[in-house]
Predicted model as a PDB file, atoms N, CA, C, CB and O in Angstrom, pLDDT in the B-factor column:
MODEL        1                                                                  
ATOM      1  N   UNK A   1       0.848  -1.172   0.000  1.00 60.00           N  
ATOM      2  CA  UNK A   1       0.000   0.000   0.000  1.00 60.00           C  
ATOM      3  C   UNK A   1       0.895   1.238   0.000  1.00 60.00           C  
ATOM      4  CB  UNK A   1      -0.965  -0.004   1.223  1.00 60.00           C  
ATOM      5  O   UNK A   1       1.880   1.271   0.738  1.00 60.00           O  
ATOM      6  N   UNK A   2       0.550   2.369  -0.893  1.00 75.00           N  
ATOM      7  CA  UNK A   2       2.030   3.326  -1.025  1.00 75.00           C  
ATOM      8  C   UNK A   2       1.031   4.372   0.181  1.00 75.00           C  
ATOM      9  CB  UNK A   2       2.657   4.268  -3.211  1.00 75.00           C  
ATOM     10  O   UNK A   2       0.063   4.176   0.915  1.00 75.00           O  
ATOM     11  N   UNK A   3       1.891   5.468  -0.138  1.00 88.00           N  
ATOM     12  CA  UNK A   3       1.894   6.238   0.866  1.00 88.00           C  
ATOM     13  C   UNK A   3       0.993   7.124   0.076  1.00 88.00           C  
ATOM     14  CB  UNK A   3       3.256   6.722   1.456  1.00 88.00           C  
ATOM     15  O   UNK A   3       0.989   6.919  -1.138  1.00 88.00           O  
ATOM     16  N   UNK A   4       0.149   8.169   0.586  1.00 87.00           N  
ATOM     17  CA  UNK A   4      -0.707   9.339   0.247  1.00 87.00           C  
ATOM     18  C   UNK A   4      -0.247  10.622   0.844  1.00 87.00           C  
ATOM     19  CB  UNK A   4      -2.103   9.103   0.684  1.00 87.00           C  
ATOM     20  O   UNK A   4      -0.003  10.872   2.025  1.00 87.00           O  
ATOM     21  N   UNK A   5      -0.163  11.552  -0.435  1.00 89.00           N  
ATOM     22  CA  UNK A   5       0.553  12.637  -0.316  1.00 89.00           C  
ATOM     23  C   UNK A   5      -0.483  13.629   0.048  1.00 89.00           C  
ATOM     24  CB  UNK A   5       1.359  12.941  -1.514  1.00 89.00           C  
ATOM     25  O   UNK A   5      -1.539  13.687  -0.582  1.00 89.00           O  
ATOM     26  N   UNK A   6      -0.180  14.522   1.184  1.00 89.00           N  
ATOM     27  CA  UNK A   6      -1.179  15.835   1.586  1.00 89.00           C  
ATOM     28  C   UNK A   6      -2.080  16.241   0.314  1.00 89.00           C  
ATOM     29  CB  UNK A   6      -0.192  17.312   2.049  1.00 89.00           C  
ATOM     30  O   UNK A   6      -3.288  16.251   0.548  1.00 89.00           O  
ATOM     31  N   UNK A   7      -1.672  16.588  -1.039  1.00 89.00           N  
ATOM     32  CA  UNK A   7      -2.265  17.130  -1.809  1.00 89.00           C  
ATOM     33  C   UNK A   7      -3.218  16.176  -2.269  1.00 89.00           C  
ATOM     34  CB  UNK A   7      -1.513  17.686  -2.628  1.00 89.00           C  
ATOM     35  O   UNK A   7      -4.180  16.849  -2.640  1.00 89.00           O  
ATOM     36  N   UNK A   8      -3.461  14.988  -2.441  1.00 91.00           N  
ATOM     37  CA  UNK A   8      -3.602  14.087  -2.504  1.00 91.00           C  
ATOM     38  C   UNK A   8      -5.268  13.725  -2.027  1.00 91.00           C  
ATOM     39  CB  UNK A   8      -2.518  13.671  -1.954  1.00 91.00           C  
ATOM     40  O   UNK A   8      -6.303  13.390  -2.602  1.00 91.00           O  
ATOM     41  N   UNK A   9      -4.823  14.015  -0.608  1.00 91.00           N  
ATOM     42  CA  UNK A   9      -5.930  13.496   0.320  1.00 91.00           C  
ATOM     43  C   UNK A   9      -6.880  14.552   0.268  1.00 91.00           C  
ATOM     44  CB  UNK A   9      -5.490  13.178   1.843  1.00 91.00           C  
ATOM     45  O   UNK A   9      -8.091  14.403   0.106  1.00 91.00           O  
ATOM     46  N   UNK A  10      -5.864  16.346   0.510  1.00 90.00           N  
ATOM     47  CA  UNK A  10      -6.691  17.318   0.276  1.00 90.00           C  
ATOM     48  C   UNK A  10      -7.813  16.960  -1.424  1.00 90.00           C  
ATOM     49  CB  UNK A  10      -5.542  18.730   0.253  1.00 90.00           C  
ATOM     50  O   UNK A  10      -9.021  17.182  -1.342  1.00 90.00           O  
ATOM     51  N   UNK A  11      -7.467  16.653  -2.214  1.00 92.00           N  
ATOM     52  CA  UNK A  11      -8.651  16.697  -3.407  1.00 92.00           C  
ATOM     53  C   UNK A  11      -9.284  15.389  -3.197  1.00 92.00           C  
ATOM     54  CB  UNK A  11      -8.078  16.845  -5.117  1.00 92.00           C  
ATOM     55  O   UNK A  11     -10.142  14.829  -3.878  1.00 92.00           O  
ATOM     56  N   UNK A  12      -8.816  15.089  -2.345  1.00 92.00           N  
ATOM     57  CA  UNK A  12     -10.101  13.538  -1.843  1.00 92.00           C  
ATOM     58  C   UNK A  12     -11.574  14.183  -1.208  1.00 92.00           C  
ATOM     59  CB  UNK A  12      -9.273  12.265  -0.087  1.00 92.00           C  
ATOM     60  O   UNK A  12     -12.767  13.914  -1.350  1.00 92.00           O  
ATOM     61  N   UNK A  13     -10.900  15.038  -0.548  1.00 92.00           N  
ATOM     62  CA  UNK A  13     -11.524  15.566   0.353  1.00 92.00           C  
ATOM     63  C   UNK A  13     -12.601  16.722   0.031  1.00 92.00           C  
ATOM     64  CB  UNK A  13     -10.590  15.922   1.128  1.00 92.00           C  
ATOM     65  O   UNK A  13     -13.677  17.110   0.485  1.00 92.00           O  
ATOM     66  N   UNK A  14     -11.625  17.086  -1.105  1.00 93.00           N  
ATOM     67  CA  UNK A  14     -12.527  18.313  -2.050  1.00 93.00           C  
ATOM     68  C   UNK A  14     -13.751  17.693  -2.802  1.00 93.00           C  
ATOM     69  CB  UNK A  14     -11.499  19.066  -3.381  1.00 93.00           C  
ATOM     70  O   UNK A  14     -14.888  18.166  -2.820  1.00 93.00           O  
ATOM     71  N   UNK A  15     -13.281  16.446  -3.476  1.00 94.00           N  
ATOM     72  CA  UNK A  15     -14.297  15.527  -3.980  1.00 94.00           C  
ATOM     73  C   UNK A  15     -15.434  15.288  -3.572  1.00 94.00           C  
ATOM     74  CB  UNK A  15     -13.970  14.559  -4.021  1.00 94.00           C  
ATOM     75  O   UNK A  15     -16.420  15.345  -4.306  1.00 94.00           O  
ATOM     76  N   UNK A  16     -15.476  14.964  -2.253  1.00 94.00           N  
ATOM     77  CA  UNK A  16     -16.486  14.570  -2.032  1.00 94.00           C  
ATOM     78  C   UNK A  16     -17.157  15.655  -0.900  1.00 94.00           C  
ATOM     79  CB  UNK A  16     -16.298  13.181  -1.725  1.00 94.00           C  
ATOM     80  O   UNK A  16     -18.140  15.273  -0.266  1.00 94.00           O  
ATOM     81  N   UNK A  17     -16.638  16.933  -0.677  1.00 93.00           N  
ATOM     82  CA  UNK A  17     -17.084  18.394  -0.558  1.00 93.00           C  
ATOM     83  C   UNK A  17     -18.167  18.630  -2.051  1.00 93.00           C  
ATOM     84  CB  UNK A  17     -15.465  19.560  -0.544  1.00 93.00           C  
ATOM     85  O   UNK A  17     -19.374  18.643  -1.813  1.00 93.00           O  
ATOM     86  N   UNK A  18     -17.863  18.751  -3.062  1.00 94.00           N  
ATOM     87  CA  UNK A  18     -18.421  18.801  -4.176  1.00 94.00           C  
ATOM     88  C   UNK A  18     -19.403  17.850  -4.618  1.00 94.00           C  
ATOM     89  CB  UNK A  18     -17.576  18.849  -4.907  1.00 94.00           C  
ATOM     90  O   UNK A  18     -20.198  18.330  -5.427  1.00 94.00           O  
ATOM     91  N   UNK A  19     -19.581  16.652  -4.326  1.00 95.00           N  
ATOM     92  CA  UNK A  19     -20.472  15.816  -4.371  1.00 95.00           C  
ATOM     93  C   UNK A  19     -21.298  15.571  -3.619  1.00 95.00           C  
ATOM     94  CB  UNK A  19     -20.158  15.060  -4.529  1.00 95.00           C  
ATOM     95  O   UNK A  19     -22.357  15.042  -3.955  1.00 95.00           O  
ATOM     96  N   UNK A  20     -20.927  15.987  -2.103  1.00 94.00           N  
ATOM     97  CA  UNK A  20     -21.852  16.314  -1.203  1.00 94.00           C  
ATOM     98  C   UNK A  20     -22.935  17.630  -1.458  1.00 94.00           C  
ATOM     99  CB  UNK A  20     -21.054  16.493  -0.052  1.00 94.00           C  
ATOM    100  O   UNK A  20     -24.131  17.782  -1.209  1.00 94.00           O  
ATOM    101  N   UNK A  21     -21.943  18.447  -2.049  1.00 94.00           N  
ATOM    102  CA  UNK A  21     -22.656  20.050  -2.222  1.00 94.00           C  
ATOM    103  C   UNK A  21     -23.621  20.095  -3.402  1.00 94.00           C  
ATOM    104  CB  UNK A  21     -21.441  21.330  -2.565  1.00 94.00           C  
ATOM    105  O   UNK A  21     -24.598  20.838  -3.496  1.00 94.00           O  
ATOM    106  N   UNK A  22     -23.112  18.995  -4.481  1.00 95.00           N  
ATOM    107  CA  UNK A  22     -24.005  18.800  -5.199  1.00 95.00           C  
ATOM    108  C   UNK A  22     -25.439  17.839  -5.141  1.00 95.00           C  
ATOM    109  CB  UNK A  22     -23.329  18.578  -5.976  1.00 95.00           C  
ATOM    110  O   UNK A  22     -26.311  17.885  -6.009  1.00 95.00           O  
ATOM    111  N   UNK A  23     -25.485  16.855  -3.772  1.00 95.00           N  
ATOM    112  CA  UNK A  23     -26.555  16.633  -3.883  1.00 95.00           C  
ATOM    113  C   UNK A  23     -27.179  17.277  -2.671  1.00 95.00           C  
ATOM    114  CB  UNK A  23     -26.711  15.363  -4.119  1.00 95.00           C  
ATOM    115  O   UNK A  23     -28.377  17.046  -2.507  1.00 95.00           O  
ATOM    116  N   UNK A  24     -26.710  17.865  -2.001  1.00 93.00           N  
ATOM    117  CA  UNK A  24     -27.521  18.691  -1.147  1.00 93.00           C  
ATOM    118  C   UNK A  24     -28.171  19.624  -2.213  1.00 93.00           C  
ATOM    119  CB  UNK A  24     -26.653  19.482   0.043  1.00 93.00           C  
ATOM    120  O   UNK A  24     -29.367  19.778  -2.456  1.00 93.00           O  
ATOM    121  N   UNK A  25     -27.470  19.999  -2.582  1.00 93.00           N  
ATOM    122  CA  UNK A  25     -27.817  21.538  -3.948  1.00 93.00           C  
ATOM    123  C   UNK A  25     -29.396  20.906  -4.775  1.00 93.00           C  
ATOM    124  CB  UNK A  25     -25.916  21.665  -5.820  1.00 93.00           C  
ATOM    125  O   UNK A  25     -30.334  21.685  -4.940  1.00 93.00           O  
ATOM    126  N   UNK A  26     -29.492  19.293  -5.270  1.00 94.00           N  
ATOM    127  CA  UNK A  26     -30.273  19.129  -5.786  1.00 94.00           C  
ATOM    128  C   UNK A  26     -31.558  18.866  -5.248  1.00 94.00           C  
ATOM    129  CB  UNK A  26     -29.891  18.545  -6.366  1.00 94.00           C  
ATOM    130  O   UNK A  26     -32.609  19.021  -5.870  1.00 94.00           O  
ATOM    131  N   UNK A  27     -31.407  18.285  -3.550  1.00 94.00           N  
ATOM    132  CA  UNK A  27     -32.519  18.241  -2.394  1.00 94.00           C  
ATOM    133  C   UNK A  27     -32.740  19.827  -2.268  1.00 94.00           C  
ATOM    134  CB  UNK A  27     -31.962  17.426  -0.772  1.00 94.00           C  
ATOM    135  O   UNK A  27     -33.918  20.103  -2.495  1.00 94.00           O  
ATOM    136  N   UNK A  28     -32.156  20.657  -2.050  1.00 93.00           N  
ATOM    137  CA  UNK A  28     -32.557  22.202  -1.790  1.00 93.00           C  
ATOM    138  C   UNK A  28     -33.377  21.897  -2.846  1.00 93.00           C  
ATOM    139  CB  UNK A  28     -31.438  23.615  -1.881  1.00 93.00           C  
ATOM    140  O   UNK A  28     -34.463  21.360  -2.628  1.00 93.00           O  
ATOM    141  N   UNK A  29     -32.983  22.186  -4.065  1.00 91.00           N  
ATOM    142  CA  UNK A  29     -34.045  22.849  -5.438  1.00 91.00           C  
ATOM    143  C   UNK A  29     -35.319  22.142  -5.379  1.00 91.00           C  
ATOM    144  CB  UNK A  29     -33.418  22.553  -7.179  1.00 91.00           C  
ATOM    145  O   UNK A  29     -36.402  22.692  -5.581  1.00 91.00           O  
ATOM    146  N   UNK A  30     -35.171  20.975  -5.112  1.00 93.00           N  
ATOM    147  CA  UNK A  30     -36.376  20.269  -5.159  1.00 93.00           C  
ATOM    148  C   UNK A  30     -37.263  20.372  -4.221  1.00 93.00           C  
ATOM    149  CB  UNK A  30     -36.199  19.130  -5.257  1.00 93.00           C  
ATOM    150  O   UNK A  30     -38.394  19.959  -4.479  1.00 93.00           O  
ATOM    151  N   UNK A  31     -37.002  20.911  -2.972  1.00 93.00           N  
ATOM    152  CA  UNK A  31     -37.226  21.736  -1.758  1.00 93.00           C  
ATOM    153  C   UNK A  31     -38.311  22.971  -2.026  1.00 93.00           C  
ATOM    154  CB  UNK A  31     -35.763  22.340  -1.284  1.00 93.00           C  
ATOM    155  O   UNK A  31     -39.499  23.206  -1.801  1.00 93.00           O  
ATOM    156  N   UNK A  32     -36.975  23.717  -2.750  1.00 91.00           N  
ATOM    157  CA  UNK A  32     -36.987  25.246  -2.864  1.00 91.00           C  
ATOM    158  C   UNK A  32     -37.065  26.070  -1.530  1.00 91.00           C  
ATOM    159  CB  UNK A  32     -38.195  25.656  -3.715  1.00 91.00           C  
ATOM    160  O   UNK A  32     -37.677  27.054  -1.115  1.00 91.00           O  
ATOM    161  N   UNK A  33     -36.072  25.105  -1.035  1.00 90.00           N  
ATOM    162  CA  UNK A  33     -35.445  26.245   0.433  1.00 90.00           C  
ATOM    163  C   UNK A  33     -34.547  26.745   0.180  1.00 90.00           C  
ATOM    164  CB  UNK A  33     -34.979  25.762   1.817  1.00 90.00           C  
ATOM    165  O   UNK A  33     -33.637  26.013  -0.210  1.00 90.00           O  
ATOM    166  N   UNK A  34     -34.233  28.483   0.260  1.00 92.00           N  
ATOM    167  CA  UNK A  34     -33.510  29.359  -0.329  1.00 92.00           C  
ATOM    168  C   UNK A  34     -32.508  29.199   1.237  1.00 92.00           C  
ATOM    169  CB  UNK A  34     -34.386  30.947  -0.930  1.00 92.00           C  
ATOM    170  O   UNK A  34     -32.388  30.333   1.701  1.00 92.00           O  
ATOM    171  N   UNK A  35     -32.093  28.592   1.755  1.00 93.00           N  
ATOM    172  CA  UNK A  35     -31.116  28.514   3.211  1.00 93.00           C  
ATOM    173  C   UNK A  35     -30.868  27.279   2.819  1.00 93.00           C  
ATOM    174  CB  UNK A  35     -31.761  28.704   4.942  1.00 93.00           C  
ATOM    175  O   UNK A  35     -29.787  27.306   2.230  1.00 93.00           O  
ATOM    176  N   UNK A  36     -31.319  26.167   2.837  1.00 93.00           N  
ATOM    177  CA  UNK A  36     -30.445  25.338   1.872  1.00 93.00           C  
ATOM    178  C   UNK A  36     -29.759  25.065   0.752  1.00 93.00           C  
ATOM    179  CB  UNK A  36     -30.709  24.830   1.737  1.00 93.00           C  
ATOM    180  O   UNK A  36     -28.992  24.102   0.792  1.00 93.00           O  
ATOM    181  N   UNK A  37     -29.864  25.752  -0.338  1.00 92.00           N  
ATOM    182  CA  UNK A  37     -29.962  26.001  -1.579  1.00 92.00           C  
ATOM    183  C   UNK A  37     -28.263  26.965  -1.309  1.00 92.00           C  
ATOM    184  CB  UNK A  37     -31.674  26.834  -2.128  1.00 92.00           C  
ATOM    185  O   UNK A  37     -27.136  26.525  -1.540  1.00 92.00           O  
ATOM    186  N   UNK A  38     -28.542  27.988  -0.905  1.00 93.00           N  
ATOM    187  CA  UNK A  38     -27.145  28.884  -0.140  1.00 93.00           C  
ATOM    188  C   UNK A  38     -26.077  28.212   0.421  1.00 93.00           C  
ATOM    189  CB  UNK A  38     -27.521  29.737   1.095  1.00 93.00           C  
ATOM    190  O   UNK A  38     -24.986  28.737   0.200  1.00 93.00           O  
ATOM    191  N   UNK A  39     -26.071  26.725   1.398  1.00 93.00           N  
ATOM    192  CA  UNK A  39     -25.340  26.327   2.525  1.00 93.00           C  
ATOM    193  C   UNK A  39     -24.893  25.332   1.031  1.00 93.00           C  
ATOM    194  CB  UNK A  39     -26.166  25.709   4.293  1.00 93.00           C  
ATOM    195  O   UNK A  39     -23.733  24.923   1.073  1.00 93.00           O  
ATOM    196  N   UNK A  40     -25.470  25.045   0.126  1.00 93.00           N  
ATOM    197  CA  UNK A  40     -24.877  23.807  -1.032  1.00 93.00           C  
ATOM    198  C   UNK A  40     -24.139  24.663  -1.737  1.00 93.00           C  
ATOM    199  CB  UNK A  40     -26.023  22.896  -2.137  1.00 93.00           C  
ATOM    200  O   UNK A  40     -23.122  24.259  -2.300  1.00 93.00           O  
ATOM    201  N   UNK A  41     -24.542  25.992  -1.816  1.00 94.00           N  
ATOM    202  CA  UNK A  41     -23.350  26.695  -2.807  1.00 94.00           C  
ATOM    203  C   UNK A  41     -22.323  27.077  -1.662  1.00 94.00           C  
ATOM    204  CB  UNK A  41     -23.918  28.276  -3.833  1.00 94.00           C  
ATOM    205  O   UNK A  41     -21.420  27.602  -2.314  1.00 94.00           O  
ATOM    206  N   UNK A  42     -22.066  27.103  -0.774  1.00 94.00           N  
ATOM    207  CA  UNK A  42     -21.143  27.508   0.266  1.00 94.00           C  
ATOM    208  C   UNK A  42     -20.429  25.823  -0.001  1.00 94.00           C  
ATOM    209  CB  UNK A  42     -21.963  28.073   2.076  1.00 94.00           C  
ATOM    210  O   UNK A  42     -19.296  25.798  -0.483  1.00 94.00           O  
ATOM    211  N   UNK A  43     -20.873  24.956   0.209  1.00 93.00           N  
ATOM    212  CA  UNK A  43     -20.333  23.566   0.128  1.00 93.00           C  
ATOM    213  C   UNK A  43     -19.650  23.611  -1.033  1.00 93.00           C  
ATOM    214  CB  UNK A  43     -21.336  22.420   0.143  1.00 93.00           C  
ATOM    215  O   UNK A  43     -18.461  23.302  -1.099  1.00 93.00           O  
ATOM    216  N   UNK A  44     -20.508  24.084  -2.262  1.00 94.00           N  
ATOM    217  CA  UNK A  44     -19.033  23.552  -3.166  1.00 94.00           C  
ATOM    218  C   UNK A  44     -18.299  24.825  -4.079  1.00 94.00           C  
ATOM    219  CB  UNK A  44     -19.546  22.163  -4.508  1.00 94.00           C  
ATOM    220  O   UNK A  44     -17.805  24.611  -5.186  1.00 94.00           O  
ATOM    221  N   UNK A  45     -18.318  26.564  -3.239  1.00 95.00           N  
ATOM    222  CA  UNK A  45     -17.673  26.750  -3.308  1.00 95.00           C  
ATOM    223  C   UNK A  45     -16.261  26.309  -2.520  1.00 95.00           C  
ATOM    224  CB  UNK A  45     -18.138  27.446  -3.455  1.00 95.00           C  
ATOM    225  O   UNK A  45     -15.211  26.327  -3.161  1.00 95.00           O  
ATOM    226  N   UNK A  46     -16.266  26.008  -1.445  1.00 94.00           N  
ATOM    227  CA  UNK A  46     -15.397  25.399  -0.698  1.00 94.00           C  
ATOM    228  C   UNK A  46     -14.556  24.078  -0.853  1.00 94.00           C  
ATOM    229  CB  UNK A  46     -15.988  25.323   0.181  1.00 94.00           C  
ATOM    230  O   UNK A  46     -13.372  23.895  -0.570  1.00 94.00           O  
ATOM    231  N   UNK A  47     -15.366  23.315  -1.314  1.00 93.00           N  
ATOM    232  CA  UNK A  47     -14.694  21.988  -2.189  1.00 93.00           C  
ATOM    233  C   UNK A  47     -14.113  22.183  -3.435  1.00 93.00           C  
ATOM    234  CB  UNK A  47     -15.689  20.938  -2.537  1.00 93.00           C  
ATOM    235  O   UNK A  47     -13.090  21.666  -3.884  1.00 93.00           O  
ATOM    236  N   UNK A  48     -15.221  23.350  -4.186  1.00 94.00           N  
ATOM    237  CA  UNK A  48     -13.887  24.079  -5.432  1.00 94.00           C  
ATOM    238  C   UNK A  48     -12.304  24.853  -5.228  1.00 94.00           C  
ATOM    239  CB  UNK A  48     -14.633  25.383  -6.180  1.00 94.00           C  
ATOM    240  O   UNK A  48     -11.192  24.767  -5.749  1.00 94.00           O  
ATOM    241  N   UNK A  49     -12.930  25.603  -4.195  1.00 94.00           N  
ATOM    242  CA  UNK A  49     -10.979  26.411  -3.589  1.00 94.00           C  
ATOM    243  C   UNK A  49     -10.582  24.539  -3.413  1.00 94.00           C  
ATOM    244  CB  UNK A  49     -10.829  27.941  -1.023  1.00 94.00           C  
ATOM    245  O   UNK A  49     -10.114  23.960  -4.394  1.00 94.00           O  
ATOM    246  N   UNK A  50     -10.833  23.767  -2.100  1.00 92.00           N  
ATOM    247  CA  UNK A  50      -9.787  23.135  -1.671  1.00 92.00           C  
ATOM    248  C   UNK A  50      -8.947  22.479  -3.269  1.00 92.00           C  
ATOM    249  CB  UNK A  50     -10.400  21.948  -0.473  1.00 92.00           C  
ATOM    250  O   UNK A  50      -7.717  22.512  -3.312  1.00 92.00           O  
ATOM    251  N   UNK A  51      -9.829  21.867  -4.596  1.00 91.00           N  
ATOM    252  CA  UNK A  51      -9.454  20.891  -5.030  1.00 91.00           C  
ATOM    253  C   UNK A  51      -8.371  21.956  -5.867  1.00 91.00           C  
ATOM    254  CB  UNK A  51     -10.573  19.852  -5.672  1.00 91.00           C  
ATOM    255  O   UNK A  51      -7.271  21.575  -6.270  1.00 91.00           O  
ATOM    256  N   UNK A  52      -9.033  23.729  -6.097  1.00 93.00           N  
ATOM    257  CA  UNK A  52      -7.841  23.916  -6.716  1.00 93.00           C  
ATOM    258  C   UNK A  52      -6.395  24.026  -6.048  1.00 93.00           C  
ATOM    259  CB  UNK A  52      -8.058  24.948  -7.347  1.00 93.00           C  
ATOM    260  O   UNK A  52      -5.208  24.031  -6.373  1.00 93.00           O  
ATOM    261  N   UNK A  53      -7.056  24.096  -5.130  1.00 92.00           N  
ATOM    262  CA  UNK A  53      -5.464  24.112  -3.666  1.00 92.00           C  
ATOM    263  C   UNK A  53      -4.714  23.144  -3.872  1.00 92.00           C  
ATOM    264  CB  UNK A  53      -5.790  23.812  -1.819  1.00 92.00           C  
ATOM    265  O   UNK A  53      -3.494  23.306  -3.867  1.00 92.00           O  
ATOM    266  N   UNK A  54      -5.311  21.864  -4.110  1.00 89.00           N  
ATOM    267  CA  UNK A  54      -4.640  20.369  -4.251  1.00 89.00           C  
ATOM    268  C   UNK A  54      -4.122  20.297  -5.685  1.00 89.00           C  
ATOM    269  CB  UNK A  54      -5.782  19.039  -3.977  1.00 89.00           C  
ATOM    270  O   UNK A  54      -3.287  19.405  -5.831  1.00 89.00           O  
ATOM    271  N   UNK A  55      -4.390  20.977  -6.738  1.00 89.00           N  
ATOM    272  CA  UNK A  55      -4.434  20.867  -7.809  1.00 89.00           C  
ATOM    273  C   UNK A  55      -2.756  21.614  -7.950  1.00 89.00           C  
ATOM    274  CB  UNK A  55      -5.841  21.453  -8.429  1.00 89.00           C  
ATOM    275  O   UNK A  55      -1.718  21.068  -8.324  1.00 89.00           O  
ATOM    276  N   UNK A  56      -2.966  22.927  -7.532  1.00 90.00           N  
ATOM    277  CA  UNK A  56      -1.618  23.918  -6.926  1.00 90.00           C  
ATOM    278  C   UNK A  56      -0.415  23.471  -6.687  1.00 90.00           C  
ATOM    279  CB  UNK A  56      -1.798  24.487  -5.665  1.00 90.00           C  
ATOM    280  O   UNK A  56       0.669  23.552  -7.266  1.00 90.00           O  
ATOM    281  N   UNK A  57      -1.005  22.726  -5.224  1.00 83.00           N  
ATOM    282  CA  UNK A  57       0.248  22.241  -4.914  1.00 83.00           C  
ATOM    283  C   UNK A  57       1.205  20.778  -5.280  1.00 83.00           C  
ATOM    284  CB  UNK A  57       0.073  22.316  -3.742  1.00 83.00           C  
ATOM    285  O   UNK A  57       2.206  20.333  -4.718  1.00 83.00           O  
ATOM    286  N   UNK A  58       0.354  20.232  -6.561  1.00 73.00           N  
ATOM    287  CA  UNK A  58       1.007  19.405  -7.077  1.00 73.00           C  
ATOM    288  C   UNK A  58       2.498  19.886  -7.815  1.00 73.00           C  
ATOM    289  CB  UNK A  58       0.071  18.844  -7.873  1.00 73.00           C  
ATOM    290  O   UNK A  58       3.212  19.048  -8.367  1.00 73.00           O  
TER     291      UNK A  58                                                      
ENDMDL                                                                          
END                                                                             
């Protein structure tokens, strides 16, 4: 089993920030709760910075 590099784990992590944010994002709409709908774009703006962070520091 090799080893996993910080940048690595960080866009693991971003991944599934973004996939989380995206199906929260699609329960909001289908909702149409404008406070959920907000907290999914906060989710994957945040999973977007980290993965470009990981992306960076390759």
């Amino acid at each position: 089993m090799g080893t996993v590099s910080p940048s690595q784990r960080t866009a693991t992590t971003a991944k599934v920030l973004l996939t989380a944010g995206c199906l929260f994002g699609l329960e909001a709409l289908m909702r149409g709760s404008v406070g959920r709908t907000l907290m999914a774009a906060c989710l994957l703006i945040f999973g977007g910075g980290l993965l470009v962070a990981a992306r960076q520091a390759d």
